[in-house]
N, C-alpha and C positions, 0 to 999 in steps of 0.2 A: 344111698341106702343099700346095707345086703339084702340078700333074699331071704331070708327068715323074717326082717322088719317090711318089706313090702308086701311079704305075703300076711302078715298082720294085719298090717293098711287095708289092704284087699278084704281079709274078713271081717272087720269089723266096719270099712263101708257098706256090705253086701249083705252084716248084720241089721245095719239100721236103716238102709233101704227096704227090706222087708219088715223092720218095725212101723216104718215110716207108712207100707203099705196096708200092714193090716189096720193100724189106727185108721187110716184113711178109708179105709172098707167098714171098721167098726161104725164109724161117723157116716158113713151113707145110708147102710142099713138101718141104723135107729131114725135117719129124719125120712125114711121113706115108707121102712115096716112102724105104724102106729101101734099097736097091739102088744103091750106091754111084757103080755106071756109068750110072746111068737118064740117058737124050739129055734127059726135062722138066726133072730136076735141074739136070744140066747145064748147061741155059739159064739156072735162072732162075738159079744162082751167077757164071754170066755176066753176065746184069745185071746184080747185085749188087755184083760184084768192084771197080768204081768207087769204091762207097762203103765194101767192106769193109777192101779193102787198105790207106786209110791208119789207120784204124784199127788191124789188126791189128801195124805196126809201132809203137806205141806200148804195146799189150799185150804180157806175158810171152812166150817163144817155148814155151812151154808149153800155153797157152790153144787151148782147143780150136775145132773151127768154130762149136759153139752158143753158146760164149761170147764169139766176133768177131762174131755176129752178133746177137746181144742188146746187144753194148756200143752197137752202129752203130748196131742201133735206136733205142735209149736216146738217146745223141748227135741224131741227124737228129728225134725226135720232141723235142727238149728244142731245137733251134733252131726248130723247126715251132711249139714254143709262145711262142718268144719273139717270134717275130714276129708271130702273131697278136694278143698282148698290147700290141705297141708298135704295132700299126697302129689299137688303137682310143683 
């Protein structure tokens, strides 16, 4: 690979490593803060909402927030592997 395509590789692992994290932070926050109004919850669904919302349109309108946010997970950590797979 040149260096233009590895430094791609490079961002866009390092994109989805922190998407992978903040999902992962959103998901802890909501099963530990109960409190439905909390302003930390709040935030972090706010950051989240990027990666949850197009997900959540291809789930059921049934599907709850634990299970848009497990699918996200799943998805963002299942491209997180694939690129560290293909970049080596």
């Amino acid at each position: 690979m040149d260096t233009t395509s590895t430094k791609l590789v490079l961002l866009i692992r390092f994109v989805a490593f922190l998407a992978f994290s903040y999902l992962l932070l959103d998901l802890l926050v909501s099963r530990i803060v109960k409190n439905e109004s909390s302003k930390i919850r709040g935030f972090f669904a706010l950051i989240a909402s990027p990666l949850t919302r197009p997900v959540r349109s291809f789930l059921p309108p049934s599907a709850t927030d634990d299970q848009v946010r497990l699918a996200s997970l799943g998805l963002v950590g299942l491209v997180w592997a694939i690129v560290v797979l293909a970049s080596r």
